[in-house]
C-alpha positions as CSV (number, residue, x, y, z in Angstrom):
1,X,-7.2,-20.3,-2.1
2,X,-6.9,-16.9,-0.5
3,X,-7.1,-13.8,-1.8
4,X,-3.6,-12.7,-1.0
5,X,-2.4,-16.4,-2.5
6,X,-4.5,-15.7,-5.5
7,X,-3.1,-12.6,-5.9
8,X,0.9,-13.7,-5.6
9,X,0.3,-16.5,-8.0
10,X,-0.4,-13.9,-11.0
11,X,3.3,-13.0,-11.0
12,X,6.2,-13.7,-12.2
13,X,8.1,-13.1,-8.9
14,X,11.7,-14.7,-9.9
15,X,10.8,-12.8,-13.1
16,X,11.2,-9.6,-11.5
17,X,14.2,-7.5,-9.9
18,X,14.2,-6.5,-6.5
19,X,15.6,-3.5,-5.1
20,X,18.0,-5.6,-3.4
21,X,19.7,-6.7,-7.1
22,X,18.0,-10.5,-6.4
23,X,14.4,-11.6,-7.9
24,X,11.6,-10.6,-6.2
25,X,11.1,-14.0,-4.8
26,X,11.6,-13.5,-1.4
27,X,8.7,-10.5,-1.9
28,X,6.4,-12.6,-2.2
29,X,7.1,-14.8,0.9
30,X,7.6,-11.7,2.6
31,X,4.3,-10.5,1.8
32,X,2.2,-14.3,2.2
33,X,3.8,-14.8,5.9
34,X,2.9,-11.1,7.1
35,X,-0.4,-11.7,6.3
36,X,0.1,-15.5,8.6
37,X,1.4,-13.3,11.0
38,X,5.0,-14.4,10.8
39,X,6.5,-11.3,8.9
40,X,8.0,-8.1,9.8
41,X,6.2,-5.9,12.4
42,X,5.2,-2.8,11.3
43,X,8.0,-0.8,12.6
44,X,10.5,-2.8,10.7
45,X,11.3,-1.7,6.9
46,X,8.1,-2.1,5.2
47,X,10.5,-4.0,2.0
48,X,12.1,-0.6,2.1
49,X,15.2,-1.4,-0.2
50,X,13.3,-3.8,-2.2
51,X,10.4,-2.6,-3.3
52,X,10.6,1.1,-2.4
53,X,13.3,3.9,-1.6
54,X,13.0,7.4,-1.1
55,X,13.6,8.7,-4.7
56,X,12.1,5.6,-6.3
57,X,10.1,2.3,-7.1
58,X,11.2,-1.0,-8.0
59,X,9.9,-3.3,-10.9
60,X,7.9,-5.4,-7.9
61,X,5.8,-2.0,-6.8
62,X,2.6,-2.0,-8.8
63,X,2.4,-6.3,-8.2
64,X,3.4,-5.4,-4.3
65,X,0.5,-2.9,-4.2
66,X,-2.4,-5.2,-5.7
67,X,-0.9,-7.9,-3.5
68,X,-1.6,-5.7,-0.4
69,X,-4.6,-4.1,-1.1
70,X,-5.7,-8.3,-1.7
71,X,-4.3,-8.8,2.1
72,X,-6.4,-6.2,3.2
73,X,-9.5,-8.0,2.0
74,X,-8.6,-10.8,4.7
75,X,-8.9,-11.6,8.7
76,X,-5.5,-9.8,9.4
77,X,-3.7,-9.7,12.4
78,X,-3.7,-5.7,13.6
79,X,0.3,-5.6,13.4
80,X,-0.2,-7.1,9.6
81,X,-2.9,-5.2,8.7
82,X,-0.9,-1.5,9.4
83,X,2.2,-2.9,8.1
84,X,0.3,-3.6,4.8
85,X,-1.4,-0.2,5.1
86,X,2.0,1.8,5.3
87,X,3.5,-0.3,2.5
88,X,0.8,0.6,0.3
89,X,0.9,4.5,1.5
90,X,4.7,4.0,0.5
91,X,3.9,2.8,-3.0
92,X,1.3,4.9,-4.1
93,X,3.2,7.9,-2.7
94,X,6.4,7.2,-4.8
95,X,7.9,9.4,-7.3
96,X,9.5,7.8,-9.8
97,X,10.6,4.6,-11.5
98,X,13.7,2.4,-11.0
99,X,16.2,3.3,-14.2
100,X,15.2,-0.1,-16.0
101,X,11.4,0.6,-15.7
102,X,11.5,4.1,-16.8
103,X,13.4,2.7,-20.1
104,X,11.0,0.8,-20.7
105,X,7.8,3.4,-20.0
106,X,6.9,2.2,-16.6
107,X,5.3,4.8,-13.9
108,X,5.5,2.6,-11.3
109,X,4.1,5.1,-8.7
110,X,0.9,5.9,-11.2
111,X,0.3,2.0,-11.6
112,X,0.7,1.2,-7.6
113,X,-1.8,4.8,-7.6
114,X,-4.2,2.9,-10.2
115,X,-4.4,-0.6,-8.3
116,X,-5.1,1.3,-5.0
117,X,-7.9,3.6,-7.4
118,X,-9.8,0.5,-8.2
119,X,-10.1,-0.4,-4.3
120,X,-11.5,2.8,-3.7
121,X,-14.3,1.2,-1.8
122,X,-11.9,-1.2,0.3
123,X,-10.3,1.7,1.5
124,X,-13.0,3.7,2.8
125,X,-14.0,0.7,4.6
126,X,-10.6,0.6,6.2
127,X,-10.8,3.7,7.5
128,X,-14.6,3.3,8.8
129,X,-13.7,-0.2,10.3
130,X,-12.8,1.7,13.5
131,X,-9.6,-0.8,14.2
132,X,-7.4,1.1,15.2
133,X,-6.5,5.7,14.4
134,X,-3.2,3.8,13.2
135,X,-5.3,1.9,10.7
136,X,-7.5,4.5,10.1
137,X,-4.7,6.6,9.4
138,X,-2.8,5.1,6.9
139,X,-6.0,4.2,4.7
140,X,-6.9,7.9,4.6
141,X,-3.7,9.1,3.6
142,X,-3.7,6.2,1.0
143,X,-7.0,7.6,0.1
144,X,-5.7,11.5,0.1
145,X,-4.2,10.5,-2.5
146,X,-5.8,8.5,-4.9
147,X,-9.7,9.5,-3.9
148,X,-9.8,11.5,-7.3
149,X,-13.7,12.6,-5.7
150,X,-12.3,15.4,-3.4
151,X,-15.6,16.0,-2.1
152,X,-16.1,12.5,-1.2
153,X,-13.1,12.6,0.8
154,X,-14.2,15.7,2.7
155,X,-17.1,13.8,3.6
156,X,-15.4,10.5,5.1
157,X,-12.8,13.1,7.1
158,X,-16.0,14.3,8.7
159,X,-17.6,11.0,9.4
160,X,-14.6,9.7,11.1
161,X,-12.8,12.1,12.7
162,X,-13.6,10.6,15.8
163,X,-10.8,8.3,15.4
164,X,-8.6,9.8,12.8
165,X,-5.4,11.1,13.7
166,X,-4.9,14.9,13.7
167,X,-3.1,15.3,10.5
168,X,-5.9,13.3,9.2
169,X,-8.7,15.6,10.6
170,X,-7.1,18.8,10.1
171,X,-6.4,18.4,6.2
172,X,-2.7,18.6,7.1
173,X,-1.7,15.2,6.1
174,X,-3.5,15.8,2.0
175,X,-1.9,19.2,1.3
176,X,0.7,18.1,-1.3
177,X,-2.0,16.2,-2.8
């Protein structure tokens, strides 16, 4: 079994509500067939709307996230691989908690933050795997803001700013953080 299969089957997926008001379900298919290459290109919503808003999280966010980061451990496609990239910058960069979640003491952004914490070293490497300055990109603003070692970050933005993007190299992209 896969990594990314692994990681789907330890949730409850039906379980779950989507941003959409239906289970999570289709999530998880979603998430499986982008990493086959048959999902959404990167350009399309990212499970905007279900997993993620601009004010919020959905319950599926912190299952979402470890489900990506597992993707990322795979032979990805390049459109797949960025897609997954910007849907874990959009999780770990939330804000708050769908209404049901923060009743019940969920910080969904701080547990999509602590699954993307515990990959640390994963996303370095996606950022010194030279794919692509997209790829590189989104990994190091993933990383400017979960890398709690500041100076460690300082030291990967120097080692490849040959292929960041500007924002990236210039510090402009990590300011809030």
């Amino acid at each position: 079994m896969r990594p990314i299969e692994r990681e789907i089957a330890r949730y409850d997926w039906g379980g779950m509500l989507c941003g959409c008001g239906d289970s999570a379900e289709h999530v998880a298919r979603d998430l499986l067939r982008t990493a086959d290459g048959h999902g959404p290109e990167p350009a399309e919503d990212g499970l905007e709307q279900h997993v993620w808003c601009s004010t919020h999280l959905w319950e599926p966010a912190p299952a979402v996230a470890a489900v990506a980061l597992a993707a990322l451990t795979e032979e990805l496609p390049d459109p797949a691989r960025a897609w997954y990239l910007d849907l874990l910058h959009a999780l770990v960069a939330g804000e708050g908690s769908d209404f049901g979640s923060a009743r019940r003491g969920l910080d969904l952004p701080e547990l999509c933050r602590d699954a993307a914490r515990r990959e640390l070293r994963l996303l370095h490497g996606q950022v010194m795997s030279h794919r692509s300055p997209r790829t590189a990109g989104s990994a190091f603003e993933i990383l400017t803001v979960v890398e709690p070692d500041r100076e460690r970050l300082r030291r990967l933005r120097g080692r490849a700013a040959g292929w960041l993007p500007v924002c990236c190299r210039t510090g402009s992209c990590d300011d809030e953080w």
